[in-house]
Structure formats: C-alpha cells, structure tokens
N, C-alpha and C positions, 0 to 999 in steps of 0.2 A: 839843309841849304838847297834852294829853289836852281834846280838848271836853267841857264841860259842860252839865248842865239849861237852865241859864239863857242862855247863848250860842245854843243851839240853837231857843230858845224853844218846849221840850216843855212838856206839860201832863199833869199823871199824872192818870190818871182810876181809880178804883177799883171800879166798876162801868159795866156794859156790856147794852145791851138790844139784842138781834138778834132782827128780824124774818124767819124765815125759810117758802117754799112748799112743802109737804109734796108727797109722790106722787099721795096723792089728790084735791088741791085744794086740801085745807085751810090756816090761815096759823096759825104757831105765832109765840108769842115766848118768845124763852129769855134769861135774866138770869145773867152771869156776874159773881161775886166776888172779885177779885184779892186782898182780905184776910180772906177766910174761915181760920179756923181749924183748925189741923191735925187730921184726922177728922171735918169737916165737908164738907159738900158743897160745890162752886164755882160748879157748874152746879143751874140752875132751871128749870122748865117755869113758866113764869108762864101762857099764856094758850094755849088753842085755839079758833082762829075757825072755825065752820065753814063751806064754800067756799058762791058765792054762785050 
C-alpha cells in the first residue's frame, strides 16, 4: 500500500524564504516559488543586508 499526504502528515508549502551568508559578510534572503509559472522566474533576491 503506497503512503499518502495525509498519513504521513506533510504540509506542502508553496513558497520558501532562505536566509542565506554571503562571502563578504553580507546576509541575503532569497524567496523561492514552487508555483511560479512556466517562463517565470522561481528564484528571488528579496533582500541585501549589509554586514555588521
């Protein structure tokens, strides 16, 4: 018998925000779109902090 969504107790999420630490210090965050549209972008540069 094939597990399902609901037995397994997933949760689909459709966007995604990553906080990630650049080489020079700086902290970006990138926003990914799992239902973006075909010939749209998926990936985001949402923010550039600059280091402290």
């Amino acid at each position: 018998m094939a597990s399902t969504k609901d037995d397994r107790g997933d949760h689909y999420l459709a966007k995604f925000w990553f906080d990630v630490a650049l080489a020079d210090g700086r902290r970006a965050t990138l926003y990914f779109d799992r239902k973006a549209r075909a010939g749209t972008a998926r990936w985001w540069l949402y923010a550039i902090d600059e280091a402290s």
